[in-house]
VOTOR-239629 format. One record per residue (C-alpha): x, z, y. Coordinates in steps of 0.5 Angstrom, whole numbers, padded with zeros to 4 digits, always signed. Last residue first. Layout:
BEGIN
XZY/...
// end
This chain:
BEGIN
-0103+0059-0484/-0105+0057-0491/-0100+0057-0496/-0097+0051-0501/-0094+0052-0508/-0088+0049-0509/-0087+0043-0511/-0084+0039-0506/-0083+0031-0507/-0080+0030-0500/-0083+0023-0498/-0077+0018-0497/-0076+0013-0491/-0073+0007-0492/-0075+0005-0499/-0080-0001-0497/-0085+0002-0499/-0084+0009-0494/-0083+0004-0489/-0088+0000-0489/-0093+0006-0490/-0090+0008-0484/-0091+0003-0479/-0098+0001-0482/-0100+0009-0481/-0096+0008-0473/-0100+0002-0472/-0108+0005-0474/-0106+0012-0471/-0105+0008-0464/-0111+0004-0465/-0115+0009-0466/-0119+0009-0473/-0125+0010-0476/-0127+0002-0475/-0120+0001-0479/-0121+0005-0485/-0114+0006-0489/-0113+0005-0495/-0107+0007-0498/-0103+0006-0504/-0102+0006-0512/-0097+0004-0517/-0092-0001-0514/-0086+0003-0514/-0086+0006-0507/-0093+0008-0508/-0093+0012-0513/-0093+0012-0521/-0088+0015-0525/-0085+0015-0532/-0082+0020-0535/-0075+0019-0539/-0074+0021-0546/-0078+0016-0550/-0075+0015-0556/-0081+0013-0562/-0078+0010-0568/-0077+0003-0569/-0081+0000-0575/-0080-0006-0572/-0087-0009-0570/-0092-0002-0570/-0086+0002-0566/-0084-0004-0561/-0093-0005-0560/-0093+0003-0559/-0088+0003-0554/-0090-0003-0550/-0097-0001-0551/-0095+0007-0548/-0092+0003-0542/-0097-0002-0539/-0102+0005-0540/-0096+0008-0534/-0095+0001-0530/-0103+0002-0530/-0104+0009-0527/-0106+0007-0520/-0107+0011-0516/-0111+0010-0508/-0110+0015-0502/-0116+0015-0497/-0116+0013-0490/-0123+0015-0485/-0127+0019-0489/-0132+0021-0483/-0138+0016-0482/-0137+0013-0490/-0139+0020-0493/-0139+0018-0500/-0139+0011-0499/-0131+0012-0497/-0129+0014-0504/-0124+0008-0505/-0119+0012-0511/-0114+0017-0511/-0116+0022-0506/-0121+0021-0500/-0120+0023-0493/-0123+0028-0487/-0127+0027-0481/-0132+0032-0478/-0139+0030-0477/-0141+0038-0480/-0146+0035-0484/-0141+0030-0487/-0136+0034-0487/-0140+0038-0492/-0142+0034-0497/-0136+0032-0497/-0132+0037-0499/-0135+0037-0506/-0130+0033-0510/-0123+0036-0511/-0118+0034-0508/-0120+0035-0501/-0117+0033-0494/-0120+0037-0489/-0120+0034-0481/-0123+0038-0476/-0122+0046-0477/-0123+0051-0473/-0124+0057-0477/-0132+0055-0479/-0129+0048-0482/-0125+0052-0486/-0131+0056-0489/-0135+0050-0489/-0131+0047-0494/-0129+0052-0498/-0137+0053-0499/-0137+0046-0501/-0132+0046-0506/-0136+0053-0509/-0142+0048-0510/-0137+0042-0513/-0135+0046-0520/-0131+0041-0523/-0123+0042-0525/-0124+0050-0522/-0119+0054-0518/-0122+0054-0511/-0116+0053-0508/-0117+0054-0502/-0111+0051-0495/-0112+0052-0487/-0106+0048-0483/-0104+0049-0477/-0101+0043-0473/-0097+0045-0468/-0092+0041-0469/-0097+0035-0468/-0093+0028-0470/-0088+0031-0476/-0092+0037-0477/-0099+0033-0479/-0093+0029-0484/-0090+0035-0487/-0097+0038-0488/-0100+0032-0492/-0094+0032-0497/-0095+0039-0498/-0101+0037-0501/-0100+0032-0504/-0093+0035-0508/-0097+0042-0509/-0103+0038-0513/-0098+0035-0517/-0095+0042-0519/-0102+0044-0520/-0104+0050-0515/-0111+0048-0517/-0117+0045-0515/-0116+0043-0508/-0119+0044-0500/-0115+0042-0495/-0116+0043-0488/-0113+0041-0481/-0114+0046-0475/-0111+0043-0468/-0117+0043-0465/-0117+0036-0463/-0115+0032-0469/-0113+0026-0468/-0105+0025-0468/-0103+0031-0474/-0110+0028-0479/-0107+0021-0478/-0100+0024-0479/-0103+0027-0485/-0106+0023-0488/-0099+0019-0487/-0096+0024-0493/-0102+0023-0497/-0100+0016-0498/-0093+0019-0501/-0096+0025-0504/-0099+0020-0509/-0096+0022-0515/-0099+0020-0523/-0094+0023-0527/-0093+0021-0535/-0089+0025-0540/-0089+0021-0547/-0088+0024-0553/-0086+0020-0560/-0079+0023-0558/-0078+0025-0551/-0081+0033-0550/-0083+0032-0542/-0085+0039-0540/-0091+0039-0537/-0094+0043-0530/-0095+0037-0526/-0099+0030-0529/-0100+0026-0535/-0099+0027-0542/-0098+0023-0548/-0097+0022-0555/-0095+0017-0559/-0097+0017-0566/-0093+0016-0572/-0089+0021-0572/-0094+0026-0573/-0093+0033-0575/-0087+0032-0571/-0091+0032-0565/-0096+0037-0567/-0094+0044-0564/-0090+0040-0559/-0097+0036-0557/-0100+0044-0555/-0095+0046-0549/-0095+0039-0546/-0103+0040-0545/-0099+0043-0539/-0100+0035-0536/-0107+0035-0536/-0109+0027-0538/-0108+0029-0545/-0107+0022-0549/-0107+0020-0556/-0104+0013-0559/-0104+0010-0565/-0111+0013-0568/-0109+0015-0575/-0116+0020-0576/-0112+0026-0576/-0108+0024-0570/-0115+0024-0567/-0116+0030-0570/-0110+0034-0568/-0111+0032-0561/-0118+0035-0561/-0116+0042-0564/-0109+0043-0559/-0113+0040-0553/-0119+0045-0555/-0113+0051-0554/-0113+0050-0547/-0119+0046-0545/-0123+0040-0547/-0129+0038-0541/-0129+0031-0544/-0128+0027-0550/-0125+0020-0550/-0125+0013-0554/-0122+0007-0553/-0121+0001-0558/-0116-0005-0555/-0116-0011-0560/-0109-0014-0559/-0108-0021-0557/-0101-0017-0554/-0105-0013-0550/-0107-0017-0543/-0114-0017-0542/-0117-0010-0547/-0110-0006-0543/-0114-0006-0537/-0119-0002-0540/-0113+0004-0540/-0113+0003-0533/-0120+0004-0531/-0119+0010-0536/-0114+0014-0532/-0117+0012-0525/-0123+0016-0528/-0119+0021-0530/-0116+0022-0523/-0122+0019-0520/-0127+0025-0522/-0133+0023-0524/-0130+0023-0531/-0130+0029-0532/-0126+0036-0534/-0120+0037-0537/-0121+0029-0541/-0117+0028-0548/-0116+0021-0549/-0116+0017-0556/-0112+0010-0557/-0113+0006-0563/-0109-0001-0562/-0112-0007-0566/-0109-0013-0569/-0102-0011-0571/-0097-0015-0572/-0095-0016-0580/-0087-0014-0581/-0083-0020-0582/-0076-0017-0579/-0076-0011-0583/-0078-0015-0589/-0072-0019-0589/-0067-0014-0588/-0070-0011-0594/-0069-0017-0599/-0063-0018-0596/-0061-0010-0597/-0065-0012-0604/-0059-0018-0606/-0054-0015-0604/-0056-0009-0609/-0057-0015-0613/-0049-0017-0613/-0045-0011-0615/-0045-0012-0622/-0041-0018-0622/-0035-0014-0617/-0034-0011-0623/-0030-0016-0627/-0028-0012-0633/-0034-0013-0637/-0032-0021-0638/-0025-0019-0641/-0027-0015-0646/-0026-0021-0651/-0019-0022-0650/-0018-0015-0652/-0019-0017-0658/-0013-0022-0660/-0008-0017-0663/-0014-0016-0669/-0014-0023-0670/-0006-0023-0671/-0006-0017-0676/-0012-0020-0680/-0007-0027-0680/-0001-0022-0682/-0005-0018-0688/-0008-0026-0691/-0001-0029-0691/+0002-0023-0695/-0004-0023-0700/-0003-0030-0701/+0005-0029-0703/+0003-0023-0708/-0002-0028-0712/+0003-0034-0712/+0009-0029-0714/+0005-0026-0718/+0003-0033-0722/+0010-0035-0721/+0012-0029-0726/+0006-0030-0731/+0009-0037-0732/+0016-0034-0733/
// end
């Protein structure tokens, strides 16, 4: 009987011990429970966009803009000139930016596709080819480089948007009343021009000049040369002479070389893009003025937004520069000028700035008569 309680003793404790091994086993999963709260897991990646919001926003100014400049011919030109007096400009008002200009000159063709890599290469900010089919050559390399804004000025470029810039530098509007002047004073009847190339920009200016010598003397003939040169003022000269042999007794030059000629022959003619009077100050009687300074305001703006946030390039629409809004205008030389012609100049230039009269912008390549 003492053995049989003894087993009864032994048997009943190992029956307890199975029913609490059982019960612990039951109450496992609630030691999972932490692992399933899945939102838990997704907190530091919220973290790292905060992380990256917050650094996009406070990304380090830039203290110095590098801008290149790509040059067709010479400085002595004012339409590279007035390009680069603009560009200094920037040095009194860039955002507290330093300003590093450089440039290369008499660079042509397949020269601007070298240059321009080189001075993307060497990670300046912005490029500037100051010939507009140079649009030809920043496609090639734009990709390459999205970093860098690139630009070009002028007719006979195409305009590409992204980190590239169209810019166009017109002033067929003042060239217009050029040749309402040259129209009412000539007394041959016989204007001249003499250009470098049948650019697109060219084209305007002077078809511009045409349509305002015809719109006050219809029977104005006008005799045009261009003698397909960027820099070469001796056959500038020669054209000169030779339309002043045909009669003519107002050359409007665009090119430099005229002068001289005019000046020997006592006839009257006009500057172009910038005050060229004390070239020949007895016969340059008005002159078109060009400024590209709404043109530079908008390369550093760009520049400024991409160096500041990251943003990408989108420049899709070219910017303009004419009279009619803002950029350039006319000078005209009083003591050269009848007062007649003087108040019907004044006249419409008023009317051209303040938008009620528009100057044709045509193109096309213009013939001599």
């Amino acid at each position: 009987m003492k053995r049989n309680r003894i087993f009864l003793v032994i048997a009943s404790i190992l029956v307890l011990s199975m029913m609490l091994s059982a019960c612990g086993g039951a109450a496992a999963p609630v030691v999972e429970e932490p692992a399933a709260e899945e939102p838990v897991a997704e907190a530091p990646a919220e973290e790292e966009a905060v992380a990256e919001e917050t650094e996009e926003e406070t990304m380090e100014a830039p203290t110095l803009v590098k801008i290149g400049v790509v040059v067709a011919g010479t400085l002595e030109e004012p339409w590279y000139s007035t390009s680069m007096d603009s560009l200094y400009n920037l040095q009194d008002n860039a955002y507290g930016v330093e300003v590093q200009i450089d440039y290369t000159e008499n660079i042509w063709g397949e020269d601007s596709l070298r240059v321009m890599s080189e001075y993307a290469d060497a990670e300046y900010d912005i490029v500037w080819s100051l010939t507009g089919s140079d649009s030809d050559y920043i496609v090639q390399i734009m990709d390459q480089y999205p970093d860098v804004l690139f630009a070009h000025s002028g007719g006979g470029g195409t305009t590409l948007g992204k980190n590239s810039v169209h810019v166009w530098g017109l002033v067929h509007e003042p060239t217009y009343i050029m040749g309402m002047i040259a129209g009412m004073m000539t007394e041959t009847n016989v204007i001249g021009m003499v250009g470098s190339f049948p650019s697109e920009d060219v084209n305007s200016e002077v078809n511009a000049y045409i349509a305002g010598a015809k719109s006050v003397n219809p029977d104005v003939v006008t005799k045009i040369t261009f003698i397909n040169s960027w820099w070469d003022p001796d056959k500038a000269k020669e054209s000169a002479v030779a339309q002043i042999a045909a009669g003519a007794d107002f050359i409007y030059p665009t090119i430099f070389g005229a002068f001289e000629a005019m000046d020997e022959a006592g006839i009257f003619g006009f500057g172009n893009y910038a005050d060229q009077s004390d070239m020949a100050p007895d016969v340059i009687v008005a002159g078109s003025i060009l400024s590209w300074d709404s043109s530079s305001e908008y390369l550093l703006d760009a520049w400024y937004d991409f160096a500041t946030t990251g943003n990408a390039y989108d420049n899709p629409d070219p910017v303009y520069n004419m009279m009619s809004n803002g950029a350039g205008g006319l000078l005209l030389y009083e003591d050269l000028l009848p007062d007649d012609v003087l108040a019907a100049a004044k006249a419409k230039q008023a009317e051209i700035v303040s938008g009620d009269f528009v100057v044709d912008f045509d193109i096309s390549v213009p013939e001599s008569e």
